[in-house]
C-alpha positions as CSV (number, residue, x, y, z in Angstrom):
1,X,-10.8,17.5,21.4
2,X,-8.9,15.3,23.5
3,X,-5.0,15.4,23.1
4,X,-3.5,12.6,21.1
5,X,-2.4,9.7,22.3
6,X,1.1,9.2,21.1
7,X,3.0,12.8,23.1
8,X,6.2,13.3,22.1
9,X,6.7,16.8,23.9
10,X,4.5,19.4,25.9
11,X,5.2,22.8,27.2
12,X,3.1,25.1,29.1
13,X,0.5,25.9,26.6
14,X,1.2,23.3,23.4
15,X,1.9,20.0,22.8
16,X,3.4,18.1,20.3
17,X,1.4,14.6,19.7
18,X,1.0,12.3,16.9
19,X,-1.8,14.5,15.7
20,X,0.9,17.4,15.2
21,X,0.8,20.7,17.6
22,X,-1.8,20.7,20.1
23,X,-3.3,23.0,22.7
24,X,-2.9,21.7,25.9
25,X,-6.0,23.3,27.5
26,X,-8.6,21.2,26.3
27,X,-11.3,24.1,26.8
28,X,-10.4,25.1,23.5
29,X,-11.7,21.8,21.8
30,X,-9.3,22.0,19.4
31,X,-9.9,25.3,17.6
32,X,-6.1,26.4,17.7
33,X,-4.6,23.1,16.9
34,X,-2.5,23.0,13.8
35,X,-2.5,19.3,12.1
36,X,0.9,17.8,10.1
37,X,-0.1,18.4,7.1
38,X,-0.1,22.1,8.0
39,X,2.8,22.5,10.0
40,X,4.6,24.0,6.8
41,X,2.1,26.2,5.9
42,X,3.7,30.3,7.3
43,X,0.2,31.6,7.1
44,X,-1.3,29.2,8.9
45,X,1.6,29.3,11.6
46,X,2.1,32.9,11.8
47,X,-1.8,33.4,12.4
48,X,-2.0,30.9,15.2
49,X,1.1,32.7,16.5
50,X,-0.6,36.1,16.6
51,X,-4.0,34.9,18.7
52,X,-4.7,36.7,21.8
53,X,-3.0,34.6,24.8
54,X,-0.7,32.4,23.1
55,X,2.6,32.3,24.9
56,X,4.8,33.0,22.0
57,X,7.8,31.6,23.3
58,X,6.1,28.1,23.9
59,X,4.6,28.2,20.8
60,X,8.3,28.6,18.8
61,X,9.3,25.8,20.7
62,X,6.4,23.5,20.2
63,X,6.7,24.4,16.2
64,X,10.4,23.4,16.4
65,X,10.1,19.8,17.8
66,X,7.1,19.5,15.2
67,X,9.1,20.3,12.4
68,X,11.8,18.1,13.4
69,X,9.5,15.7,14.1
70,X,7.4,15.6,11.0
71,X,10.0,17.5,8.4
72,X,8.8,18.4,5.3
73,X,8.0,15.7,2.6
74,X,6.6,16.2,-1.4
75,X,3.7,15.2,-2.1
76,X,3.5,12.4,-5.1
77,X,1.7,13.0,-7.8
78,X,-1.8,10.7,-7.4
79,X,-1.5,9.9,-11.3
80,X,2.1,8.8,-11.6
81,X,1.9,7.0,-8.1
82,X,-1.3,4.9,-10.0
83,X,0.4,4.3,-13.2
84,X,3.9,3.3,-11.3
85,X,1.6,0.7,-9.2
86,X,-0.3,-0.7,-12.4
87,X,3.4,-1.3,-14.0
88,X,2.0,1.3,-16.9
89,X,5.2,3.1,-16.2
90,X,9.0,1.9,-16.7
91,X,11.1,4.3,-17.7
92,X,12.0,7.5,-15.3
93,X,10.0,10.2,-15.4
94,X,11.5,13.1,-17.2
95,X,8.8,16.2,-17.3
96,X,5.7,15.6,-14.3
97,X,3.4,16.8,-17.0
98,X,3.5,14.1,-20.1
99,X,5.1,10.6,-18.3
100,X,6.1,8.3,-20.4
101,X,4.1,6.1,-21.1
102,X,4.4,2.5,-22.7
103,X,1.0,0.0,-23.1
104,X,1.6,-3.7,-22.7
105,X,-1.3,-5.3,-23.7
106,X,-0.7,-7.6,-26.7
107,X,-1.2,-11.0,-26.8
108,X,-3.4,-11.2,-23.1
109,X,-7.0,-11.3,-22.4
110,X,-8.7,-8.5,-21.0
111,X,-10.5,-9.3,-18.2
112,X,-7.0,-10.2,-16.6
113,X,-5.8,-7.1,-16.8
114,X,-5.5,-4.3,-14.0
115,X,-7.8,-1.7,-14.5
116,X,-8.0,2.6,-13.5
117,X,-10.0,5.1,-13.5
118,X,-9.4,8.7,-13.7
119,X,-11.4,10.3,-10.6
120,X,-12.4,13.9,-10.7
């Protein structure tokens, strides 16, 4: 896999791109590369880390600018971020497990109004 196109740093043996941390020895077609979604995840790290031939030191590096590249964010909630945008939601929610909830549908037609689905 080619290297991204966006670089923001590169070292010996990684690079950080818009993709996240990439090897930059494209022999490896991608196999050690770790995404930004993953750049948080220890395990993950910690076993790319311990691969034969990975120059440690580059590595650390490479994870730093990542991470302060990309830092850390929460993930919404898909159902509250759905019932926020459908205006189901008005109050601040207190507990992420019951929101609160409040129905305005009196007095207009049903066909105009937005409709959701639950996926599973």
């Amino acid at each position: 896999m080619a290297l991204h196109r966006d670089i923001f740093w590169v070292g010996r043996q990684w690079a950080v791109t818009g993709a996240g941390i990439q090897a930059v020895d494209q022999r490896l077609r991608g196999v050690l590369d770790i995404a930004i979604a993953r750049l948080w995840d220890d395990d993950l790290v910690c076993s790319r880390r311990a691969k034969p031939g990975v120059n440690a030191a580059d590595f650390d590096k490479a994870l730093t600018v990542a991470r302060e590249r990309f830092p850390q964010t929460p993930e919404p909630d898909p159902i509250l971020a759905q019932l926020e945008a459908l205006g189901v939601i008005e109050a601040p929610v207190v507990s992420r497990v019951v929101p609160a909830m409040k129905l305005r549908a009196e007095g207009r037609l049903a066909r105009f109004l937005p409709q959701w689905r639950i996926r599973r």
